[in-house]
Structure formats: C-alpha cells, structure tokens
N, C-alpha and C positions, 0 to 999 in steps of 0.2 A: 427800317428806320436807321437814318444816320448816326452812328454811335460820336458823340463828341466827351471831350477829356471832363465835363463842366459836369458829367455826373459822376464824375469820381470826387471832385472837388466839393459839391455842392454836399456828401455827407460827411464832412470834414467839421470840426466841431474846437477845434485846438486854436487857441487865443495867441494873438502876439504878447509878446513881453514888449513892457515900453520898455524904449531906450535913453539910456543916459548918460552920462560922460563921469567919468572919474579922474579926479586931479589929484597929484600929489600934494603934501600938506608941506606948509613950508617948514615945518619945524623939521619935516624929513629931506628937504632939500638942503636945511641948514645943516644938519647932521653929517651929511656928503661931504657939502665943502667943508667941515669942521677933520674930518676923516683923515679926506684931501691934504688938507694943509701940515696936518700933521705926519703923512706920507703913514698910517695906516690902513694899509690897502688891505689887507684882511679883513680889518670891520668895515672899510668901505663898500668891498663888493658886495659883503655879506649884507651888507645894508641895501643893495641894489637887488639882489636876489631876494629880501624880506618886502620889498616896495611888490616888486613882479609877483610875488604869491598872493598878495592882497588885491591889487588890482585886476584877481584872474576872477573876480568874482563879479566883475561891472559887466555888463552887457560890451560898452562901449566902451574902453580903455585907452584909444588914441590919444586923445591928449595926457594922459600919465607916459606912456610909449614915446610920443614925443619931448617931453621932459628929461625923459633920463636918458633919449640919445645924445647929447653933448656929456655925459657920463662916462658912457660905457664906451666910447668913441675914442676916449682921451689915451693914447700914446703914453704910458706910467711905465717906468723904471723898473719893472720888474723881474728882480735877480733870481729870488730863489722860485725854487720849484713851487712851492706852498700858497707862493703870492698868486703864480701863474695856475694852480688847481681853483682857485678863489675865481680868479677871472673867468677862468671855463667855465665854473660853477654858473656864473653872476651872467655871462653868456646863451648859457644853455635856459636858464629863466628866460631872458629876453625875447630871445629866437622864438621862443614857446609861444610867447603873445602876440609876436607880430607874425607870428600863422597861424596860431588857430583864433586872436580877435581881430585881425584886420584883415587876416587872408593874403596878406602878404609874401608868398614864400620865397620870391626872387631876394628880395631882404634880406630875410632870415635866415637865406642860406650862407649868405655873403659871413654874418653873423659864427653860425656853425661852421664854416670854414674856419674861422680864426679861431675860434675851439677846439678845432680839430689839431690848428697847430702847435697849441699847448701843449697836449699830452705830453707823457714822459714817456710812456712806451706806446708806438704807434701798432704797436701788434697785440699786447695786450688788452692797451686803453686803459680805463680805468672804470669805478663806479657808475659815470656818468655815460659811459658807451652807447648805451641802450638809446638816451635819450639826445644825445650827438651826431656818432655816426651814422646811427640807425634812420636819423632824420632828414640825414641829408645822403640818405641813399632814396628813403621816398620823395622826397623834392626833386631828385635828379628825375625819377621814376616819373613826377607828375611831368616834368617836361619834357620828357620821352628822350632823355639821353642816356639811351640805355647801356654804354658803356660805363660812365659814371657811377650809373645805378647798380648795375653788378659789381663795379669795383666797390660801392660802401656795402653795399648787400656780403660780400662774402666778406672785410674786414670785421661787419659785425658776428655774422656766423662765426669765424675763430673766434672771434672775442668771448662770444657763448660758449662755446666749447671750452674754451681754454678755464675757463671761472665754471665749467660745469651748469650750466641754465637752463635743463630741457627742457622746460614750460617755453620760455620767453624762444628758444629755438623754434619751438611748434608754432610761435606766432608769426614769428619770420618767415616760416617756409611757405604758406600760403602767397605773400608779397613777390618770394622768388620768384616761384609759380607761376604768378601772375604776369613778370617780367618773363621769363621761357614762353611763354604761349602769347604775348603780344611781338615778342621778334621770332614767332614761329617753330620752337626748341620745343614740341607736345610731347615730344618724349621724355625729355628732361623736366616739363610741366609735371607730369604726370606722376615722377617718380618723388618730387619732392612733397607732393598732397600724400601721396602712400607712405613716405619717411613720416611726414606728419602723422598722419593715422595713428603709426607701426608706433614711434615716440609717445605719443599721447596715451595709449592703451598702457603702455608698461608701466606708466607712472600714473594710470589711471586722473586724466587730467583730461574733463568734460569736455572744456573751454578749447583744448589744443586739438581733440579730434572731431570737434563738432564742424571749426572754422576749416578744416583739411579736408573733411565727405565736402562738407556744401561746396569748395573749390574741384573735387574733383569730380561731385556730380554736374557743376556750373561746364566742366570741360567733357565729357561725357555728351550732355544735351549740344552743346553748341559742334561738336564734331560725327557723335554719332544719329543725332536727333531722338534718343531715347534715355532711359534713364533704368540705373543699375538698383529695379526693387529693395534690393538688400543691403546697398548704402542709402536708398531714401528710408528708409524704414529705422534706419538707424537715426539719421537727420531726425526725425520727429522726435523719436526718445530723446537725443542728446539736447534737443531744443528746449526742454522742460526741466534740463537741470543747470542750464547756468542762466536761469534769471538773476541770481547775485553780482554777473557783471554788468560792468557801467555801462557795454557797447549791446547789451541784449535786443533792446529794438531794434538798433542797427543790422545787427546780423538773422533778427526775426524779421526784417522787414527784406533783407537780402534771398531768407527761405522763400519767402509769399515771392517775391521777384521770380526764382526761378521754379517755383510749381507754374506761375501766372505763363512764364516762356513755354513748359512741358505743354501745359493744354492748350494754349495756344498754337502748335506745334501739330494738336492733337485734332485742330478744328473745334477745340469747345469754347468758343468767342465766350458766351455767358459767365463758364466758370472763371477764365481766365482774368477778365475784365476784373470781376468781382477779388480775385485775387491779384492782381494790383493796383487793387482800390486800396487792400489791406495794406501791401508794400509799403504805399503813399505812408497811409496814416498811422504805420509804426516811423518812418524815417519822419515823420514832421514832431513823433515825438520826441523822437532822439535831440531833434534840435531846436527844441524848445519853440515851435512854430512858426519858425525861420526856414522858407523854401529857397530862400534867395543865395544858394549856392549853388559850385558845381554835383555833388551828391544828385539832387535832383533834376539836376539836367542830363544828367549818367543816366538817373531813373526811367524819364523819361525818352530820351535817346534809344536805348538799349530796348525798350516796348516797341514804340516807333518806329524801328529798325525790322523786331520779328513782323510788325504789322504790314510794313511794307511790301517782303516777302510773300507774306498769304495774298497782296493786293486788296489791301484795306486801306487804300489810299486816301480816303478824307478824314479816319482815322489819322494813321500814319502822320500825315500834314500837322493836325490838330496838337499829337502831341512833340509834334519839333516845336511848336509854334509855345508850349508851353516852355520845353529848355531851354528857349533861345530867352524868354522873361528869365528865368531860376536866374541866367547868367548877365543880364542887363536889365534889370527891374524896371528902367525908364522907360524899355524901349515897347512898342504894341506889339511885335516880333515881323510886322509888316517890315517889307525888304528895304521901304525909303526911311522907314524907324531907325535903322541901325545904322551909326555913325561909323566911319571907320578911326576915328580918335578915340571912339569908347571900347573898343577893343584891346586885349591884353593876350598875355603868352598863356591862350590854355587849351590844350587838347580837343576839350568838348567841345572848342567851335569850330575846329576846323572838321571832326566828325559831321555836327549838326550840320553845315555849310553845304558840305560833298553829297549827303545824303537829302538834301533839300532841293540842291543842283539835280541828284539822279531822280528823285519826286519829279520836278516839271517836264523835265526831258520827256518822262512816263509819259504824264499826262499830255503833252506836245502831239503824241501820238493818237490818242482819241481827237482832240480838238483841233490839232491844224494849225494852233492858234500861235503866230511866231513871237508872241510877245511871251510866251511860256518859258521857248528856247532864250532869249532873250535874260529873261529873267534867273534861268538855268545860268547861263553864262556870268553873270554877277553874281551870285552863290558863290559859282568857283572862284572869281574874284576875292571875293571875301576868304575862301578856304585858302588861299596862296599869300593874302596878308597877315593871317593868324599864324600861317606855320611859319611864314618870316620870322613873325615874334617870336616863336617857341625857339626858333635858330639861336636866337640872341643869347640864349642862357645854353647852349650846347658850348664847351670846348675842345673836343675831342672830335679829329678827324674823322674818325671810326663812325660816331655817334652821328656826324652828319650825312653820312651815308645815308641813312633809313629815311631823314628831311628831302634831301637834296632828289629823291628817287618819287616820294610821296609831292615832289613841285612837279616833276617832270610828268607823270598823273594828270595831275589838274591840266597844264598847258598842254597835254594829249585831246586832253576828255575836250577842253574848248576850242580847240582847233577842229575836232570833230564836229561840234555843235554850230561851229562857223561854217563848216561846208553844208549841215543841214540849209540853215540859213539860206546861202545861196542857191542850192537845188528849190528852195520856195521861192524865189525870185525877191528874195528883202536884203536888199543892201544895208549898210552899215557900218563902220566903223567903231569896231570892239578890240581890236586885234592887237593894238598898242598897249590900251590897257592891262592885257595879258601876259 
C-alpha cells in the first residue's frame, strides 16, 4: 500500500487559533507625539518598546507594526548615549515582531542593523546583545550568508564570554554548529556540540547539553548513518527534564525527527512513520496550530529527502508536496500553482525545488515519459529564482561564493537534462529560460 503524508495528518487533533488584528490605541499614539514634541526621547522610545511588548500577544500585529513604522523610522537628534541605548532598546522590540509575527526577517534585519550601530562598545555590547547581535547572526544564517553569520555568531560568543554567560553560550554553540556543518567545517561542527555538552555538564544545565547530544547525534546519523547508544540514551533522560522550557515541544518534536531518520535508515518504515507523525504533532503544538511556515517545511523536507534515498518515491513526492503548502499556503503545490511573484528569499525553496527536479528526473527513467524531464527542468527554474532572492540579502563577496557555485549546479543539472531531451528526439525550447 501507497504510504501517503494524509495519515499522519488525518490524526492531528490541534485547532487553529483565530486570527485577528491588533491596533494601537490612539491615546498611545497621542502619547508619541506628545513625547515627540517635547524632544523626550527616553519616554518616547520607552513608550515604543511598551506598545511592542503588548502587541506580542495578538496573533496578528501588522497593523500595530505598521503604525509605529513612521516612529521608529524618524531620524532624532540623538546626542547622548542614554537617548541612543533607548532607541536600541525600542529597536530590538520592533525587529522582534516584525520576525517572529510577520516573518519578516529581511526587515527586521535592516532594523537590528541600526541597533547594532548604537552600541557603545561594539565588543562588548551590552544587555541587549543576546537579543541583537545574536539575531542578526540567525537572519544572516537563514539567508545563507554565511560569512555574515559567523561574523555575528562569534561577536555574540565574546560577548558571552566576556559578561560570563555559560548557559546562553551553550545555546549558541549548537547554531554554530549548525553553520560549520552547512558550509562543510564537520570537524569544527563537531567540536563545538562537545564544547556544548563539556559546558552544560559543569554547570549542570539540562537545557544546554540536551540541545548539544541531539545536535551531535543529528550529525552522527547524517554522516555516519548510525547513532552513538550512549548519547541517545542520554538524549531521552535529558528529554524529561526540561519540560520547563518554552521551546520543549520544539526540541521534543526535533528528538521524534531524528529517531523517525535512525529507523528509517534502519528500514523500519512502520516505526519511523509513526515517529514523524509524533514530530508533526509536537511542532504544530509549539506553534499554536499554525503549519504555515518554514519549520514545517524543514520538517517535511528533511523526511522527503531520507525517503527519497531508500526510493520511497511517492512518499518522497507526497511530502515535498506538503512543504511547498507550509511555504505558500495558496498554492496546491502542483507545478502550474506556483507563481514565481509569490516566491521570496528562503532557503527551503530552493532545497524543495532541486530535490523535486532530482524526483522527476528518477521517475523519467521508469516512464520515458519527457514531460517528467520537462517538468524536472522548471523545478530548476524555480531553484535558480529562489537563490536569486536569497542573493539579494547577501553583501559579502565571500558569502556569494557558496550562491554563485550552488547557480552553476542548477544550470549543469539542466543542461544535462536538455541533452536527455534531445537523445528522446523532443525538441524545445527551455534553454533561454535557464
């Protein structure tokens, strides 16, 4: 029997939240300009940062977000330092909302940039570190400009150090991590999940060596295809003691992810299944029953990908077909669905794209069928317009190296795909488009 994603779905039980808009109150707009005019920017911003903590409670908050950008926008006279910690302050609130409620991060980075220029000491930072640079080293990270991202990644690191933070260090070094092993650095991956561990034990901190095994068993599985007993056996204890954190289903739903890759790995379809059924349904609680991001499209991506591998290919399909909806909710995930206007700067689509391209191509091979190749060949389409996007938010020569190499890919792979084409005697004109 055809396994398809709709039984994992169909025992899903988790309700949406309605949604609804939150507006500022004019009495708190009046307050602004009253601020304003009086060129107290202390109570001003502080007033801009008190608005942002309240409207982090609406589901929906763009239109409050929109309100207070002609606020926080405004070019103020700002002599002393105190006025300028206020604005960082009133900053770092903002940038908050306009990425994790609108999903905005190109924004919000623009945002945190100009926070970042405020500090007073760009080596030390200050209070607000954690929640600045730190942020705009994972933005940089989401857009794969991974120069960027190690340059904020290691200013935050000192910053921790330097203010003494081992907890908040432990959290970080998994992200490093995660950066070393995406531009290929598995040695340096590796040492900084066992820095974690080593750190988290001393200060006996659940939280900091739970998220370090599960990174280093995650790299483990994907390079050695096995897994080290004796950090999964840790992984389950430490799983049961930090229910207290906010991110527990997130990171329970991360563990079920990578048991569901081990047996899968293992050939045990049934168990595996069954354990990223569980994945799903701690990630849908984390977010409030909201699939329609990229988290789930990682999710299922990242399935779809080992599935592909064993040649579970109607699987496989089934669940691209599910992260290409996480990521465009309008769209049926059919190929003439997806618009290329509704597309933006994000990683999973150019993933999903390439690996949907290498699905038909497969399948090309059983059926003969040239509309397969065809359709193979507009995937790549698709993957060489996404990582355009993501280019756009790269500055760093450095950093486009990894884009510029990952285009040359795509126009390989179709070029290849064009001479299938012609060995089948089907003419066409695709080649331009490419």
């Amino acid at each position: 029997m055809k396994y398809k994603i709709l039984i994992f779905l169909s025992i899903l039980c988790c309700q949406k939240g309605i949604e609804c808009s939150a507006q500022i109150s004019q009495s708190s707009l009046d307050s602004l300009d009253m601020y304003l005019n009086q060129k107290n920017y202390k109570e001003y911003y502080l007033h801009i940062s008190s608005i942002c903590k309240t409207i982090a409670s609406s589901p929906r908050s763009s239109k409050a977000i929109q309100q207070l950008k002609k606020y926080i926008e405004l070019e103020l006279d700002l002599r002393t330092q105190e006025n300028k910690n206020y604005y960082r302050h009133a900053l770092m609130h903002y940038g908050k909302r306009i990425a994790i409620d609108q999903g905005d991060y190109q924004t919000a980075l623009k945002f945190y940039l100009v926070a970042n220029k405020l500090v007073e000491d760009p080596f030390c930072l200050d209070s607000m570190g954690w929640f600045i640079e730190h942020s705009i080293a994972t933005i940089y990270h989401r857009f794969n400009d991974y120069n960027n991202a190690q340059k904020y990644y290691n200013i935050t690191l000192e910053y921790l150090k330097y203010h003494n933070n081992p907890k908040q260090i432990c959290r970080l070094y998994p992200e490093l991590a995660k950066l070393y092993f995406e531009t290929r650095s598995i040695i340096d991956a590796k040492e900084c999940y066992l820095e974690g561990i080593k750190i988290s034990k001393n200060i006996s901190y659940p939280y900091g060596e739970f998220i370090n095994t599960l990174g280093y068993c995650s790299l483990e599985l994907e390079f050695l295809n096995n897994l080290n007993n004796t950090f999964l056996k840790r992984l389950w204890v430490l799983k049961d003691q930090i229910t207290s954190e906010k991110s527990y289903n997130e990171k329970l739903s991360e563990t079920f992810r990578l048991m569901s890759l081990y047996e899968l790995k293992k050939l045990n379809f049934k168990k595996a299944d069954s354990l990223f059924s569980e994945s799903y349904c701690q990630l849908l609680n984390f977010y409030n029953g909201n699939s329609n991001r990229r988290e789930f499209a990682k999710l299922f991506f990242n399935y779809a990908k080992s599935a592909f591998w064993l040649e579970r290919n109607y699987f496989a399909d089934s669940l691209l077909n599910e992260s290409i909806k996480c990521l465009l909710p309008s769209s049926t995930s059919n190929l003439t669905s997806i618009k290329i206007n509704d597309l933006y700067g994000e990683n999973t689509f150019y993933d999903i794209f390439k690996f949907k391209s290498i699905l038909l191509e497969r399948k090309f091979k059983t059926t003969l069928d040239t509309n397969d190749i065809i359709q193979s060949i507009d995937y790549l389409a698709l993957s060489l317009k996404t990582n355009e996007l993501l280019r756009v938010n790269i500055n760093y020569d450095e950093s486009l190296l990894f884009s510029i190499s990952e285009n040359n890919y795509i126009i390989n792979r179709s070029l290849g795909l064009l001479n299938k084409l012609q060995n089948s005697k089907y003419k066409f004109n695709k080649a331009r488009e490419i």
